[in-house]
C-alpha positions, 0 to 999 in steps of 0.5 A: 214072761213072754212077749208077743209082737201084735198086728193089725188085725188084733185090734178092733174099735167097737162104740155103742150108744147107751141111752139113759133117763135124764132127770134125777132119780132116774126119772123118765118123765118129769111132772113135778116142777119148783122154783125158788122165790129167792133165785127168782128174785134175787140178781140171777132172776134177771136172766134165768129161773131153776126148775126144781124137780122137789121144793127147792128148801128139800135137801134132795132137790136139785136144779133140772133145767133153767128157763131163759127169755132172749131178745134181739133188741133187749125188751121184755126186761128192764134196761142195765142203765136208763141212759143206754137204751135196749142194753138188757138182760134179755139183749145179754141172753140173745147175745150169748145163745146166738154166739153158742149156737151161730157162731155170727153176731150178724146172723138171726134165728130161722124157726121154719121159715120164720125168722125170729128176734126172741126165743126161750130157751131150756137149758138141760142141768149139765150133770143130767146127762154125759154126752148128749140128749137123745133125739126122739126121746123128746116129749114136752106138753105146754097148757093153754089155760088153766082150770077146766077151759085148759088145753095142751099141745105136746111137742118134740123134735123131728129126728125121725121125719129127717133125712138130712141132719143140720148143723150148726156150731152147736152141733145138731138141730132139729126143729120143734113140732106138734107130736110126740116121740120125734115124730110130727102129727101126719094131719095138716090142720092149717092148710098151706101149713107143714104137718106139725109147725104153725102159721108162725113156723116151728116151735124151735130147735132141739139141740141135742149136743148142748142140752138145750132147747129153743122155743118159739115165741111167735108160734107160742103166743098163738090162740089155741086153735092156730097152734098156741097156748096164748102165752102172751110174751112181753115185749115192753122196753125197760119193763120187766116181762116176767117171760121166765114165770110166763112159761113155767106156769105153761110147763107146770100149768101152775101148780106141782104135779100136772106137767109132763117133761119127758126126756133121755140123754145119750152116751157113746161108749168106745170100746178097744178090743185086742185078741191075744193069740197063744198058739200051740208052740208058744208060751208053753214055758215060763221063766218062773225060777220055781222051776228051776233048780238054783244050783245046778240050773236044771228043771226041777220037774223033768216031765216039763223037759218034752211035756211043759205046761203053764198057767196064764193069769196075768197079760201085759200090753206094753208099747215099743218102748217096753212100756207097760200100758195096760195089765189084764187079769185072767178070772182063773188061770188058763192052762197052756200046753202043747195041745192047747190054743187060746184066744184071749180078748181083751176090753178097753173102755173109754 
């Protein structure tokens, strides 16, 4: 066994973005939507409604994305108690969503210029993806109507047309518009109005780092022709608005098989590379003891006396305190002499 002191310039950190598609089955656009009319009505049907990708009785479904209706002063649901007015499943929602995402009790959620006191929110089923969606991939077709007078408007995020990334404490946000692919239409059909967003603002954000997607009630219960799909968001205290159903029926237009969800997820993997150098002179002898004479302690063969040679199978990597960290396996021995360099590479992954 030989050792060898590596330096700086043997290490190189390399990370490369792999995306992936997002739903099960690696599916890259999601068209059939379920719901479980036990979930729906049961105790967590107060607060959100699971989208299946199959009927929920299947063996093979699994939950693809949750619907949620938030609301700043708790209408669109019924109240926790009758006595304590406005404390609701809806409140609850906003609560929790503008904690995640502003990280301030005190603050309110901006779609454009717009400031908001409801949303929907899409949350991504977390073991859907590893790190993080990936901007641009979104594409989501919302229908206004149904039957033959139905009409759709098709929204994603605006990754492309930005220059400058926002943050929030949830990470990175990018506003919902009228497009398709990260990019927002190039028309203006409202005049005064930026191409892609409403008279009511943005559709939303898209946060990328927490799988989940906000949109904008205001610009959604539009008509039609000013950007809407008339949705009709209930707002009535201590009445339960049903908002979670409203905008699955938008999403799969009512029935399995006429939506459109596309959507990728993205993963940085981070490699270590470390480059092994064997120079002419070095690691041409071994301590093999077959080597070895036992008895007289003389090399058995005694052409390895001016013309030794090796073969490399196995490179070790300790630290300074002689502790072995890593161990790689060469695919066949390498054959080391005096005539001979190497350069070994070696991959990390993690």
């Amino acid at each position: 066994m030989s050792f060898k002191r590596l330096d700086d310039s043997d290490f190189l950190v390399s990370s490369d973005a792999i995306t992936a598609t997002c739903w099960t089955g690696n599916i890259p656009t999601l068209q059939n939507f379920y719901t479980s009319s036990t979930q729906e009505a049961g105790s967590a049907g107060n607060y959100y409604l699971s989208v299946y990708q199959t009927s929920s009785t299947d063996p093979n479904a699994e939950v693809q994305f949750d619907i949620a209706y938030g609301n700043k002063v708790g209408s669109g649901s019924i109240f926790y108690n009758d006595l304590v007015s406005g404390s609701s499943y809806t409140r609850t929602i906003y609560g929790q969503y503008r904690n995640l995402v502003l990280g301030d009790e005190n603050s309110d959620f901006s779609f454009g210029t717009t400031t908001v006191k409801d949303f929907y929110a899409i949350s991504i089923h977390r073991n859907l993806y590893k790190e993080s969606l990936f901007p641009g991939s979104l594409n989501l077709i919302l229908f206004s109507g149904s039957g033959a007078g139905k009409r759709e408007i098709k929204i994603t995020d605006n990754s492309n047309n930005v220059n400058t990334i926002t943050f929030t404490d949830a990470g990175r946000v990018f506003e919902l518009v009228s497009g398709s692919n990260g990019s927002a239409i190039t028309t203006t059909p409202f005049p005064g109005i930026t191409a892609g967003y409403t008279p009511s603002g943005s559709y939303g954000w898209f946060l990328p780092d927490i799988g989940t997607i906000l949109l904008n009630p205001a610009a959604l219960d539009l008509p039609f022709v000013s950007g809407g799909i008339n949705l009709l968001t209930s707002r009535f205290f201590d009445a339960f608005g049903n908002n979670n159903s409203r905008l699955f029926q938008r999403i799969s237009s009512g029935s399995a098989a006429t939506g459109s969800f596309t959507l990728n997820s993205q993963e940085t993997i981070t490699s270590d590379y470390v480059f092994i150098r064997a120079r002419n002179g070095e690691f041409n002898y071994t301590e093999n003891p077959s080597f070895i004479s036992g008895s007289t302690g003389e090399l058995v063969f005694s052409d390895f006396i001016n013309n030794p040679k090796t073969y490399v199978t196995t490179v070790g990597l300790y630290n300074d305190n002689n502790e072995l960290l890593a161990v790689a396996k060469m695919s066949r021995p390498l054959k080391k002499d005096f005539t001979k360099e190497a350069l070994l590479r070696i991959k990390l992954d993690f």
